[in-house]
Backbone of each chain as ProteinMPNN parsed JSONL, in Angstrom:
{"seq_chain_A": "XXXXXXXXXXXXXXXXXXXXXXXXXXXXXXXXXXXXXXXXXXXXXXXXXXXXXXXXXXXXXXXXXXXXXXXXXXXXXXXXXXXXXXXXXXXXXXXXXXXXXXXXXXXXXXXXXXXXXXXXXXXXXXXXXXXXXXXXXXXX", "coords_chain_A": {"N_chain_A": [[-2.916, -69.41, -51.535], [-1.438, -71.691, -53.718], [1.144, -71.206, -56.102], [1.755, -72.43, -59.058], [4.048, -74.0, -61.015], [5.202, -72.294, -63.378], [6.751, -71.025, -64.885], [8.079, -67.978, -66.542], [5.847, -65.73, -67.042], [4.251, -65.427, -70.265], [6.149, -65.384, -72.144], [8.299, -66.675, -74.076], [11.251, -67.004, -75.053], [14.755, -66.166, -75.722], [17.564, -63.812, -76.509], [19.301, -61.15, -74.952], [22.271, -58.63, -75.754], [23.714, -55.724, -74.53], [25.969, -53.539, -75.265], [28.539, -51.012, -74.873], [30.301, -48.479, -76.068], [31.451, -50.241, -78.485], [31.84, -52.076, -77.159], [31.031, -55.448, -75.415], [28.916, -55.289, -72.658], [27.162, -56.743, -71.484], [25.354, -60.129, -71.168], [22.322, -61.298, -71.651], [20.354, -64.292, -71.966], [17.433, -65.59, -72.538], [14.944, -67.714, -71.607], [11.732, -69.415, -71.236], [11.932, -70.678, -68.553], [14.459, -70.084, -67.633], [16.83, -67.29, -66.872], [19.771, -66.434, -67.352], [22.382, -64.217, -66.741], [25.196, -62.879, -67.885], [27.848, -61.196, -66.949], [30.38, -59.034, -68.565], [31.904, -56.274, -67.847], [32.37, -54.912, -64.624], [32.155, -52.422, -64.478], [30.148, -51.35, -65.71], [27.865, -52.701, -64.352], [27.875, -51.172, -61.709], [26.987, -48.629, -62.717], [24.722, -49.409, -63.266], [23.382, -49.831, -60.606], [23.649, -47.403, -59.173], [22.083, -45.927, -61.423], [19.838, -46.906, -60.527], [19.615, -46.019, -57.804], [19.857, -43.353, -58.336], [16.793, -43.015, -59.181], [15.118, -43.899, -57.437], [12.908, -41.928, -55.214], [13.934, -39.193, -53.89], [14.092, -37.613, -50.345], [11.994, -35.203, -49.173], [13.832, -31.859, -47.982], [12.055, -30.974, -45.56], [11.11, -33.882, -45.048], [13.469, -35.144, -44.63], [14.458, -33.549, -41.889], [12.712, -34.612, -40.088], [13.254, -37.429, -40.443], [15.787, -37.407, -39.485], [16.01, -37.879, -36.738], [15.884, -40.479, -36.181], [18.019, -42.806, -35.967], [18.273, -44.562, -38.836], [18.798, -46.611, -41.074], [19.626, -48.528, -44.292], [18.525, -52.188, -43.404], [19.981, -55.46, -42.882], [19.406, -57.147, -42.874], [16.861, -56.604, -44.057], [17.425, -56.897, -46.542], [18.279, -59.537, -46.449], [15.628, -60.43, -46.2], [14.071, -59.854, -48.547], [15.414, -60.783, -50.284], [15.218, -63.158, -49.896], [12.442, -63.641, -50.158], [12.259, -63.483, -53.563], [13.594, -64.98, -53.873], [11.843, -67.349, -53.232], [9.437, -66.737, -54.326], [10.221, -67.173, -56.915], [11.607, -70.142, -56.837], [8.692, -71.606, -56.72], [7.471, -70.209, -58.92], [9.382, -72.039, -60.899], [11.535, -70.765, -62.151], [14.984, -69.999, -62.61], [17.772, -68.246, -62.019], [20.575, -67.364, -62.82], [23.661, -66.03, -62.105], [26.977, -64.758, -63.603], [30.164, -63.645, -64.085], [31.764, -62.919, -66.673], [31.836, -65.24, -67.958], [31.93, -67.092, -65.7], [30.035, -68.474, -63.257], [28.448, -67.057, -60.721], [26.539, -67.202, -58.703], [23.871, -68.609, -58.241], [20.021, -68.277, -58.599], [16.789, -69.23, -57.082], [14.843, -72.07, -58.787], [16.475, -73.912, -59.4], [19.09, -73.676, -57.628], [21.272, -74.837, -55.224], [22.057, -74.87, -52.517], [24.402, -75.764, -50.225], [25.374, -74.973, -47.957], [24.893, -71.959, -47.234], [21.786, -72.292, -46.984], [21.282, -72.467, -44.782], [21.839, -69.834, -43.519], [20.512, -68.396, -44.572], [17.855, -69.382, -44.668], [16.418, -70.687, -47.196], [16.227, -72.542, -49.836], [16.388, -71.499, -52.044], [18.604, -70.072, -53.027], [22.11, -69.781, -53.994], [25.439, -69.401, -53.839], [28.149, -69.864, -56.268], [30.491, -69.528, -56.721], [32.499, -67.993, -54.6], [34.911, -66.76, -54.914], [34.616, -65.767, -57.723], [32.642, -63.818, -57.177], [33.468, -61.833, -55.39], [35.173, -61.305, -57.005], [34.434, -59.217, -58.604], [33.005, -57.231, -57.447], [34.496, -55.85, -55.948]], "CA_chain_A": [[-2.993, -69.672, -52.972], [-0.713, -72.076, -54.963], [1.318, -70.807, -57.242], [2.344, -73.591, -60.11], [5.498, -73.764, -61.466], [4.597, -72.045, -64.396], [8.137, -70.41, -65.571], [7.983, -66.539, -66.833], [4.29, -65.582, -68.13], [3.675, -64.938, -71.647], [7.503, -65.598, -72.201], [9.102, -68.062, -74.685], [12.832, -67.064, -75.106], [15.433, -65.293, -76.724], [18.787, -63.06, -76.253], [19.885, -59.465, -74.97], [23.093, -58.213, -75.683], [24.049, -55.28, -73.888], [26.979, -52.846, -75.759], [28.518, -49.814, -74.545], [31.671, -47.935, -76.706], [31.484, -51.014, -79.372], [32.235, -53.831, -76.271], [29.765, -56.402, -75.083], [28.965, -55.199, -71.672], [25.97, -57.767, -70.544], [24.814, -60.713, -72.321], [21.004, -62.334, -71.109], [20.033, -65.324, -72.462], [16.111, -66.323, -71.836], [14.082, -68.791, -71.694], [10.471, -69.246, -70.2], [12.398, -71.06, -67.134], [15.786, -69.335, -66.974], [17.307, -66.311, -67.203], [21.445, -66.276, -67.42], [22.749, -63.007, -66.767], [26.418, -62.604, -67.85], [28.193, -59.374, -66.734], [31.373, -58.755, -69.037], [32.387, -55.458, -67.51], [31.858, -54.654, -63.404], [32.261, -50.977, -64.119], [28.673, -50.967, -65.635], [27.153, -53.206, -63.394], [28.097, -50.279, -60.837], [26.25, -47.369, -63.196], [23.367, -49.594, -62.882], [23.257, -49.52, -59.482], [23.689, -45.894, -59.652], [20.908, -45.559, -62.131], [18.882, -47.171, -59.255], [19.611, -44.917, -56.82], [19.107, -41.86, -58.547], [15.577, -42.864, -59.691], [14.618, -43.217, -55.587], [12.449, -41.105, -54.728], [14.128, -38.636, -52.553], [13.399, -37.193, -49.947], [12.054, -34.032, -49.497], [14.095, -31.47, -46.613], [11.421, -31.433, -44.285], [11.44, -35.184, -44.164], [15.157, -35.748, -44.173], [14.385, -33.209, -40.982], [12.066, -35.717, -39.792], [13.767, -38.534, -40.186], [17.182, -37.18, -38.857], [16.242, -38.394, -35.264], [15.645, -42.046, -35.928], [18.684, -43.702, -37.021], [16.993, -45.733, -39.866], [20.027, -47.213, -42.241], [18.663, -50.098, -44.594], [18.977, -53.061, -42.971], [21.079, -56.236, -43.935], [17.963, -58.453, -42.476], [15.535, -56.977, -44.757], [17.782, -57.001, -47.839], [18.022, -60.814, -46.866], [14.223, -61.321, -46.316], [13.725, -59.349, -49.721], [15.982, -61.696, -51.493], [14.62, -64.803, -49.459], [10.791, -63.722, -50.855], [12.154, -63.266, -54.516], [14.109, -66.341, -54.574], [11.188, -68.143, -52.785], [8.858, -66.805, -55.719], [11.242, -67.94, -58.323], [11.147, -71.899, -57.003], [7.33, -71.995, -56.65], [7.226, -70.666, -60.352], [10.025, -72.991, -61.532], [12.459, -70.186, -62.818], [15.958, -69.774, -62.123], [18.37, -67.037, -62.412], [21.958, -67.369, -63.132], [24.654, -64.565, -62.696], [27.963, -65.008, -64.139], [30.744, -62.654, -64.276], [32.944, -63.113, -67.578], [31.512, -66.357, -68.153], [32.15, -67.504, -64.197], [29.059, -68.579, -62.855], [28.944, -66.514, -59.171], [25.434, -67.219, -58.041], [22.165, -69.329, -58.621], [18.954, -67.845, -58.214], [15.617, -69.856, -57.378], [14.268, -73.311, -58.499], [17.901, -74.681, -59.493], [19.693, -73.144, -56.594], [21.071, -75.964, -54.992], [23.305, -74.639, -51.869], [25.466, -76.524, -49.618], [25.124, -74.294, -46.306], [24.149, -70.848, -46.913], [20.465, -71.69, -46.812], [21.221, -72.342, -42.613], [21.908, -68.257, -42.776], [19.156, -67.557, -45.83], [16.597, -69.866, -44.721], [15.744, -70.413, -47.828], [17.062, -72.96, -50.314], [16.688, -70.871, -53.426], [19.845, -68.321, -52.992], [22.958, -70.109, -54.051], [26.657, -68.957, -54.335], [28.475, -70.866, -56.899], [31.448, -68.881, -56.789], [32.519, -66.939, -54.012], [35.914, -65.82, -55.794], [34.16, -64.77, -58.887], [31.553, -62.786, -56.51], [33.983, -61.282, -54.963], [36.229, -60.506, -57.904], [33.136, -58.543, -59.52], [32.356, -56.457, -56.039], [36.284, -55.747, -55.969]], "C_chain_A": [[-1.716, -70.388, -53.427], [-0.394, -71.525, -56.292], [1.871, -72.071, -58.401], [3.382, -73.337, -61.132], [5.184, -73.458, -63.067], [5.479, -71.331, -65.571], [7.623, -68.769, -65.69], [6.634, -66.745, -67.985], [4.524, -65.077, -69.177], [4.815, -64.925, -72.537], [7.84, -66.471, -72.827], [10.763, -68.096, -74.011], [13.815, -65.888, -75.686], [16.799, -64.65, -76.045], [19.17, -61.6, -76.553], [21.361, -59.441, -74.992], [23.003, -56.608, -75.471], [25.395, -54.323, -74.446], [27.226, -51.725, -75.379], [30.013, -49.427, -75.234], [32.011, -49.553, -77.383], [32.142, -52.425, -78.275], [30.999, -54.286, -75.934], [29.966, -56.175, -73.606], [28.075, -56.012, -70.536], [25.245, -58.231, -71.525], [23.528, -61.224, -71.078], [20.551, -62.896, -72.09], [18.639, -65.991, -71.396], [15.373, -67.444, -72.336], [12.801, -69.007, -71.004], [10.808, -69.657, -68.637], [13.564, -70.62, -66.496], [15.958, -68.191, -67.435], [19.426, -66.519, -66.953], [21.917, -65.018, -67.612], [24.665, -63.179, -66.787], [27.121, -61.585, -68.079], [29.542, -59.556, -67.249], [32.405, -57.191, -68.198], [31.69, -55.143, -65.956], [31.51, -53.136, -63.158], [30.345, -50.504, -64.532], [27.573, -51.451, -64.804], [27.319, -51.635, -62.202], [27.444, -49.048, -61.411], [24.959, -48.102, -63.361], [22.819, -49.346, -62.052], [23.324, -48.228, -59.18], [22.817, -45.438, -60.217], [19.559, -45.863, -60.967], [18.349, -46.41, -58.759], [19.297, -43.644, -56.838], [17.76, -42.09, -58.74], [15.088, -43.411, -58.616], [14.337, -42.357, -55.529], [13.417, -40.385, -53.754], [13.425, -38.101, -51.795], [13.498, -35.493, -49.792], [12.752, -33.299, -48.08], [13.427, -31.423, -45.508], [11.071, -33.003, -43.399], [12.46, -35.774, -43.741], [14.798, -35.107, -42.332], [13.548, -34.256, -40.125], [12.452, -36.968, -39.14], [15.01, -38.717, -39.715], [17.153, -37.766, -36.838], [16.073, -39.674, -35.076], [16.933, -42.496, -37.149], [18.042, -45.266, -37.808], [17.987, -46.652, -40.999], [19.38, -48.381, -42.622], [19.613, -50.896, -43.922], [19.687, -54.149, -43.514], [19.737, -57.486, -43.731], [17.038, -57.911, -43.399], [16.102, -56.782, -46.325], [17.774, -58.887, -47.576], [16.535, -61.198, -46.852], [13.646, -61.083, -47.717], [14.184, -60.459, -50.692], [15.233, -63.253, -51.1], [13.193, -64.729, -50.442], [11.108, -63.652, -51.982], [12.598, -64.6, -54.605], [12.922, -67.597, -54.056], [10.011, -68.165, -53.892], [9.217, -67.67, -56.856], [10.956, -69.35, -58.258], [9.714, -72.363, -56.803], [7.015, -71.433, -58.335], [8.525, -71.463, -61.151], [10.898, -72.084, -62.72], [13.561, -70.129, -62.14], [17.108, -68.802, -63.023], [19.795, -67.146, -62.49], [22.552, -66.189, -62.953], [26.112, -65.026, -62.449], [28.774, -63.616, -64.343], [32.382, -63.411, -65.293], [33.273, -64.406, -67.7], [31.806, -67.512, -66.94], [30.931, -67.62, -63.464], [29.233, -68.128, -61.062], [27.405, -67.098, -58.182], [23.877, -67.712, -58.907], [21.322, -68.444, -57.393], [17.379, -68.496, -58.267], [15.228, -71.305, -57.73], [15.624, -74.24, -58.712], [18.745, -74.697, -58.685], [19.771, -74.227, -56.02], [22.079, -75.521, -53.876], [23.55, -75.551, -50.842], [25.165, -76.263, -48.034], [24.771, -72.836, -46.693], [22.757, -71.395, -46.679], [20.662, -72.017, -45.232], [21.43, -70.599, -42.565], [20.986, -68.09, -43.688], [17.634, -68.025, -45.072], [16.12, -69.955, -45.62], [16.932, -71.513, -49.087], [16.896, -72.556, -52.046], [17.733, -69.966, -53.956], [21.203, -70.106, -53.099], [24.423, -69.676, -54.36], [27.527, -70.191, -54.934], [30.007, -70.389, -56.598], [31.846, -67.893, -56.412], [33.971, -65.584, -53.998], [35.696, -65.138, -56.823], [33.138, -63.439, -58.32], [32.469, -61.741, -56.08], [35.393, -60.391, -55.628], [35.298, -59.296, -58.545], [32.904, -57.354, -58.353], [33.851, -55.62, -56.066], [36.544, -54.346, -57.316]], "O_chain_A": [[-0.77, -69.61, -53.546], [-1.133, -71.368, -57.264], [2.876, -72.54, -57.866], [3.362, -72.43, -61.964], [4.952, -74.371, -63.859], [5.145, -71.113, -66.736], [6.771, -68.386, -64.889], [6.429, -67.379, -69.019], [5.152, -64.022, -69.082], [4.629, -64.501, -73.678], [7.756, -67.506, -72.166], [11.296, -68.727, -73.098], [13.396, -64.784, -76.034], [17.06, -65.089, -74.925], [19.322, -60.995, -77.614], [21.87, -60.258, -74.225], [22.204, -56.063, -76.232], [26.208, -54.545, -73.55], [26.224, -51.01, -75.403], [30.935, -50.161, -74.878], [32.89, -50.152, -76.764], [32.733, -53.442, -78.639], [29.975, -53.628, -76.121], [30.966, -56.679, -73.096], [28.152, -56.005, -69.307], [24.664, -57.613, -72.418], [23.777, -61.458, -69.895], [20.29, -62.266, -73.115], [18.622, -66.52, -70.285], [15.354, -67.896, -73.48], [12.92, -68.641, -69.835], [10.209, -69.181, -67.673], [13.801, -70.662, -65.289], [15.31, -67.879, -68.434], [19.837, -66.85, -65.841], [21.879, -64.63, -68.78], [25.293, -63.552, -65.797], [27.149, -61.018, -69.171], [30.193, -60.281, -66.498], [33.626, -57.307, -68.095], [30.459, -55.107, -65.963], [30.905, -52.639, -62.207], [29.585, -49.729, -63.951], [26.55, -50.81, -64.565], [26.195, -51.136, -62.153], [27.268, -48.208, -60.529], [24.0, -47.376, -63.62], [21.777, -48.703, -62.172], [22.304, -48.17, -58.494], [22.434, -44.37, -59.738], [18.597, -45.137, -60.717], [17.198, -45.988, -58.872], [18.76, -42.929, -55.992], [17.205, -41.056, -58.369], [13.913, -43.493, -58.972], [15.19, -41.491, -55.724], [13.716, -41.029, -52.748], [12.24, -37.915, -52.074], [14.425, -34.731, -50.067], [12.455, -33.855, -47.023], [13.967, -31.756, -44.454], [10.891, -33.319, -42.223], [12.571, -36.62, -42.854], [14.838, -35.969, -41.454], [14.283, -34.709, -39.247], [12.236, -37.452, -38.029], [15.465, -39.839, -39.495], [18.074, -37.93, -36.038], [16.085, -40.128, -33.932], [16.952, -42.541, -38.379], [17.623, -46.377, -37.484], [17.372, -47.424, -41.734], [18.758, -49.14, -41.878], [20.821, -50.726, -43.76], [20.107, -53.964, -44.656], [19.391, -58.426, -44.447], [16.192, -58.75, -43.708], [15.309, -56.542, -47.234], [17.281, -59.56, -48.481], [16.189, -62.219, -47.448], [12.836, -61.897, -48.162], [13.539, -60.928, -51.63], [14.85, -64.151, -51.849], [12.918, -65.577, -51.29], [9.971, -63.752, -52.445], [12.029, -65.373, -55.376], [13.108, -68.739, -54.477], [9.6, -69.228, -54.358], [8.638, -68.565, -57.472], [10.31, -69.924, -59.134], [9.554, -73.581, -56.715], [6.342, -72.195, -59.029], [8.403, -71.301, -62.365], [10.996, -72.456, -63.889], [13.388, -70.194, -60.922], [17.241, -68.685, -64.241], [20.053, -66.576, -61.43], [22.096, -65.223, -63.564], [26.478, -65.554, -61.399], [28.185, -62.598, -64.704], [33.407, -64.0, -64.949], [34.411, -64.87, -67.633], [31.897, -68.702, -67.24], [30.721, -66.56, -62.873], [29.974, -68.735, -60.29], [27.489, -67.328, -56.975], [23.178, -67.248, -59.807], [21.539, -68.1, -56.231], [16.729, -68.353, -59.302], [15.297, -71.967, -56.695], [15.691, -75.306, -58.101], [19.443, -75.711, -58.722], [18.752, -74.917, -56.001], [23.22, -75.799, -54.245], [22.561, -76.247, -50.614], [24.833, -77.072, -47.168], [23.832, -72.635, -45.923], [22.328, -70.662, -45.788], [19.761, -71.534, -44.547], [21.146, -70.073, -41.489], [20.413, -67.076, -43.291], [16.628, -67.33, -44.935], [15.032, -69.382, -45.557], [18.141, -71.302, -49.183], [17.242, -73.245, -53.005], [17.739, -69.309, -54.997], [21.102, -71.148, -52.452], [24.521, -69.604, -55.585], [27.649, -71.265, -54.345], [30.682, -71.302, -56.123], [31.852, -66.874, -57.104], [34.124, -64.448, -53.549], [36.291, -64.088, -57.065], [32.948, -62.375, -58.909], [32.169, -60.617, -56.482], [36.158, -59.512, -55.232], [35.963, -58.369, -59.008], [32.46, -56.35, -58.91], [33.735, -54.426, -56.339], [37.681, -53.983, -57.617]]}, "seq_chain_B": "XXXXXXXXXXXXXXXXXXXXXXXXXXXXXXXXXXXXXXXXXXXXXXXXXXXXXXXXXXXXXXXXXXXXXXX", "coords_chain_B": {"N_chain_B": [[-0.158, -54.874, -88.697], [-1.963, -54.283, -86.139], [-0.401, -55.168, -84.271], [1.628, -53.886, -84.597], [0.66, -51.358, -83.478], [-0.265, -52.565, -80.878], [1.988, -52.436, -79.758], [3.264, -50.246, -79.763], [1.772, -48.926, -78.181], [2.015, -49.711, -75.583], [4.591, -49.409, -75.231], [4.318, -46.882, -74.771], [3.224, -46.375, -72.384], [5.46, -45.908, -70.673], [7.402, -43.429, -69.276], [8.933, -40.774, -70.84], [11.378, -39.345, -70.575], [12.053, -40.393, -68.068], [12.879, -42.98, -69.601], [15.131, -41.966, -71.325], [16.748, -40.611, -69.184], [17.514, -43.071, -68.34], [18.779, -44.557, -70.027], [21.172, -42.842, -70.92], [22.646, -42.941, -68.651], [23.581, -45.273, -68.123], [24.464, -45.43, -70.418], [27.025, -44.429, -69.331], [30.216, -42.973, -69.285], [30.94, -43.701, -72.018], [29.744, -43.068, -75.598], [27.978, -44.507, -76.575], [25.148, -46.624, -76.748], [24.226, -49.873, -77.55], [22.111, -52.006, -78.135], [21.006, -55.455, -78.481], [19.06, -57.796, -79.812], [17.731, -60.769, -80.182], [16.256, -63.138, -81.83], [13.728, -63.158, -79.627], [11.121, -63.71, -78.009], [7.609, -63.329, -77.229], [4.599, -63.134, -75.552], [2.018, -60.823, -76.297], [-1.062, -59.691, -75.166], [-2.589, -61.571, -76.161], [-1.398, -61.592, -78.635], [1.318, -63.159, -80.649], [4.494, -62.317, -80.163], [7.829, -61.97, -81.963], [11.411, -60.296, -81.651], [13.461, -59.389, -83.188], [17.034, -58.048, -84.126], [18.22, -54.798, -83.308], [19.013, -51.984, -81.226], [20.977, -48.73, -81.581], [21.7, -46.18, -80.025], [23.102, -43.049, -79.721], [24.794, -41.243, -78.057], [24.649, -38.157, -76.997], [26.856, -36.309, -74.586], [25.69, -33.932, -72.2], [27.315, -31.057, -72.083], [29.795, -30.309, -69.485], [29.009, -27.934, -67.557], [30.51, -24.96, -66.874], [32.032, -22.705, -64.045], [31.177, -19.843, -63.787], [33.377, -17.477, -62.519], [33.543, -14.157, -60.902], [34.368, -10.354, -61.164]], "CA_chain_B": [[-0.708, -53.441, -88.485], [-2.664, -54.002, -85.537], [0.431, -55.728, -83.684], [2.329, -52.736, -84.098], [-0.207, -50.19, -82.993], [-0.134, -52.871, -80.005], [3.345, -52.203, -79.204], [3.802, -48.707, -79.445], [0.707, -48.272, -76.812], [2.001, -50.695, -74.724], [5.69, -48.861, -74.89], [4.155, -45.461, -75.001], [2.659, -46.045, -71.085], [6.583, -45.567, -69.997], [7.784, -42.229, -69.0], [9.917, -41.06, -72.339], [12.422, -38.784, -69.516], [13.066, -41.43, -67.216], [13.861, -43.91, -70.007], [16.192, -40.987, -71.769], [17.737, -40.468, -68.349], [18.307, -44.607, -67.982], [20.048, -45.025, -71.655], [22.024, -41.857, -70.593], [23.567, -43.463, -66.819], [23.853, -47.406, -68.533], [25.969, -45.188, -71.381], [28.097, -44.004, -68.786], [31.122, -41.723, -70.271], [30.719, -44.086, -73.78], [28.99, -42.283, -76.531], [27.057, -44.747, -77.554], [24.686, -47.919, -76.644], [23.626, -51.007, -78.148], [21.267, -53.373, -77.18], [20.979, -56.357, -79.657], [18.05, -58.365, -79.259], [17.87, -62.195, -80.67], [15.107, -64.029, -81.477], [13.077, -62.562, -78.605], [9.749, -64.436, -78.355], [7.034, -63.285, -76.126], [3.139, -62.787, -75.97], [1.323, -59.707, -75.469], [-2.533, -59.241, -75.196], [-2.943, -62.61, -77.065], [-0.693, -61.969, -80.066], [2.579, -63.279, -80.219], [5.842, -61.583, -80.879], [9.572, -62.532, -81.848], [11.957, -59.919, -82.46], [15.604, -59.359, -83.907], [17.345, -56.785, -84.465], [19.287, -54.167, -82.786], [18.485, -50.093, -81.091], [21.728, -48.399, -81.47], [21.796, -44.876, -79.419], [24.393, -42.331, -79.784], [25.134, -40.257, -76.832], [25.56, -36.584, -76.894], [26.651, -35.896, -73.409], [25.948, -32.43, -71.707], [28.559, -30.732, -71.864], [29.903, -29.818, -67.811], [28.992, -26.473, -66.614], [31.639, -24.449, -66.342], [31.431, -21.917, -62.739], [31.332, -18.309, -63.845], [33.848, -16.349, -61.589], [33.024, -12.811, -61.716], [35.272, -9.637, -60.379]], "C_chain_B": [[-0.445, -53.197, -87.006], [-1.868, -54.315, -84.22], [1.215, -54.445, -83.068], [1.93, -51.364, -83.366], [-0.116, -51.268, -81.294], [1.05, -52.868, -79.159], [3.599, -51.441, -78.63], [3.004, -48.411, -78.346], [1.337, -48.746, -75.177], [3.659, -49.573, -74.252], [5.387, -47.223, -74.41], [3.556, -44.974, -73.305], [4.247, -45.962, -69.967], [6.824, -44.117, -70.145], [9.127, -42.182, -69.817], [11.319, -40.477, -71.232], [12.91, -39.916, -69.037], [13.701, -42.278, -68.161], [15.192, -43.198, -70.866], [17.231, -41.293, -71.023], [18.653, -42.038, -68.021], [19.3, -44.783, -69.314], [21.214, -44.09, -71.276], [23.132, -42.601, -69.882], [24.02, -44.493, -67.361], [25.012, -46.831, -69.406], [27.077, -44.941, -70.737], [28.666, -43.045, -69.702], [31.2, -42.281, -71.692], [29.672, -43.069, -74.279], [27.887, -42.796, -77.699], [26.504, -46.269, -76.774], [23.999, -48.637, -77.352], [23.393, -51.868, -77.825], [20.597, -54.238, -78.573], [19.705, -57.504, -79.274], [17.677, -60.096, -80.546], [17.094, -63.292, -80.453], [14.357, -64.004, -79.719], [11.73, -62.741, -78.54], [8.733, -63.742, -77.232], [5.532, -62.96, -76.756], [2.635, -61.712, -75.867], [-0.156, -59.323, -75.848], [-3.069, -60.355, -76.314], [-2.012, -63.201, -78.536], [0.735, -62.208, -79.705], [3.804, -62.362, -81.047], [7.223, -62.228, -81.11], [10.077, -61.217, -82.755], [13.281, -59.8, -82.519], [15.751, -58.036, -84.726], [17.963, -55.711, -83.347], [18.681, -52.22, -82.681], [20.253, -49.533, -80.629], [21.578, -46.856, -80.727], [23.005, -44.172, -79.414], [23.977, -41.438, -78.934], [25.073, -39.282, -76.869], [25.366, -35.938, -75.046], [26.318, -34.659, -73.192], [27.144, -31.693, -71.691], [28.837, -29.72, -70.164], [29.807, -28.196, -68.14], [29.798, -25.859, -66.076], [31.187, -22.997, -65.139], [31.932, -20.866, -63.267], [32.256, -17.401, -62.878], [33.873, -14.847, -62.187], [34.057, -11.145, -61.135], [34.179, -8.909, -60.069]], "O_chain_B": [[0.446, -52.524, -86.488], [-2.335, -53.927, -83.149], [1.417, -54.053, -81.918], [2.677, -50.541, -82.838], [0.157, -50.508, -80.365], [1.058, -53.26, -77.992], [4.017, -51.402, -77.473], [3.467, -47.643, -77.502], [1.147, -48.265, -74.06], [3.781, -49.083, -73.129], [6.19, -46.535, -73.78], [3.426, -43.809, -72.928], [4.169, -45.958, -68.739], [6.428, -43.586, -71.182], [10.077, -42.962, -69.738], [12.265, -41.257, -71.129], [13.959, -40.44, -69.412], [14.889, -42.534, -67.96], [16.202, -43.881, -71.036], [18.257, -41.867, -71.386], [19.818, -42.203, -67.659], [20.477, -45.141, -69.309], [22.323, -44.623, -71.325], [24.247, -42.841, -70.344], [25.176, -44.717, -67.003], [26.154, -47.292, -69.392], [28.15, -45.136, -71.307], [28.077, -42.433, -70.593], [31.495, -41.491, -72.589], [28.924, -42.399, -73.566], [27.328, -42.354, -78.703], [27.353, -46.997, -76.26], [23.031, -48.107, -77.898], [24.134, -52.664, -77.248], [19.882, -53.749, -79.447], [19.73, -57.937, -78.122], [17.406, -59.974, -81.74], [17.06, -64.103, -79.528], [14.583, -64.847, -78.851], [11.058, -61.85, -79.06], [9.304, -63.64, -76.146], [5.257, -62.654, -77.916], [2.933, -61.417, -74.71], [-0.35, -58.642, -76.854], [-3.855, -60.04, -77.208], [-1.895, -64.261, -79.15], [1.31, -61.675, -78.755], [3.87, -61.926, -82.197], [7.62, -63.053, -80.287], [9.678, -60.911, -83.879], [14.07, -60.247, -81.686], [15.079, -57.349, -85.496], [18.122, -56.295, -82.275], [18.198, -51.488, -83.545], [20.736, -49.862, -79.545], [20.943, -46.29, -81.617], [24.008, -44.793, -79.062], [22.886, -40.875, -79.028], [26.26, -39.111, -76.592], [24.412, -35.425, -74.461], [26.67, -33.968, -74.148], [28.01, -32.146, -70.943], [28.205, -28.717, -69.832], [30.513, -27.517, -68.885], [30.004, -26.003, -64.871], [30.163, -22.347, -65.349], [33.161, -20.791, -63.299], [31.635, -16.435, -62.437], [34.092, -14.432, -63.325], [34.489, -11.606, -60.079], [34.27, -7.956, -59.295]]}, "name": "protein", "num_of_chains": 2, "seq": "XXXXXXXXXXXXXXXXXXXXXXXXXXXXXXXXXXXXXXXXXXXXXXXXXXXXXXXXXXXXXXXXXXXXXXXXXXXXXXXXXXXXXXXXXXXXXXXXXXXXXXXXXXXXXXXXXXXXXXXXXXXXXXXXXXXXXXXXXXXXXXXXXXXXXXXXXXXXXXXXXXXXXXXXXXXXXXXXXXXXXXXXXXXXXXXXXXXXXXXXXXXXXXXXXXX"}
């Protein structure tokens, strides 16, 4: 099936701001074809991720017992094939994803993504790093 | 009316806990969140929407559990 570059369904536009203790902690700015995610503070980006994780299913003790004999650790290959199939979605509908840290653009996502050499390790020319000092100041 | 009765149904098929517990974790140790929303256009079930305007939440954390020692 063809999908047609069709941007975000049912979607015009518009703008989230994001506030936590009267600061601006994450601005998104949409559009039917982009999204721009700009992260002001890294400390909440990190209680997102956190919010994640707690709302995983755990598991229950008899399966941790279970699963205690197969070392199983997520992999780093299927976090890249995960991101390869989202960003491969993204340029067949003709959206792209921006993320910016403190107005530092760190990474294109999808039909704009325009990289240099990662896609020889992505396979995939929708994953772009724009800025691997701002990525890495944000992770930091 | 009939817009807004289309909203609330539409919001009302989320689990009210989990989204409690998400405003909670995003507040972190602040006591308060605000999510500002700006000209926000979208369709739903034919009718269209745009909205503006702002959901302020005030926090009241738990207060920690203090451990009973007992003689």
């Amino acid at each position: 099936m063809v999908v047609e570059a069709s941007g975000i369904p049912n979607f015009e536009g518009g703008k989230v701001v994001l506030s936590t203790g009267d600061v601006q902690v994450l601005r998104v700015e949409l559009s039917s074809t982009h999204i721009d995610v700009d992260v002001e503070d890294k400390k909440f980006i990190k209680s997102i991720i956190a919010v994640r994780e707690d709302l995983t299913p755990k598991l229950s003790e008899t399966d941790e017992a279970a699963n205690s004999g197969c070392e199983n650790p997520p992999q780093i290959g299927s976090i890249f094939s995960t991101a390869r199939s989202v960003a491969e979605t993204l340029r067949k509908r003709g959206i792209t994803i921006t993320l910016s840290y403190k107005g530092k653009r760190m990474a294109t996502i999808g039909a704009e993504a325009n990289p240099i050499l990662l896609h020889r390790t992505t396979k995939t020319r929708g994953i772009a790093i724009n800025s691997i000092l701002t990525a890495i100041s944000m992770v930091i | 009316m009939a817009a807004q009765n289309l909203l609330q149904d539409a919001l009302s098929k989320y689990n009210q806990e989990t989204i409690v517990s998400i405003i909670d974790r995003i507040a972190g140790d602040k006591d308060n969140l605000r999510v500002d929303l700006q000209h926000v256009k979208f369709t739903l079930r034919g009718i269209k929407f745009e909205i503006n305007g702002n959901f302020n939440f005030n926090i009241k954390h738990k207060p920690a559990r203090c451990s009973q020692g007992g003689t």
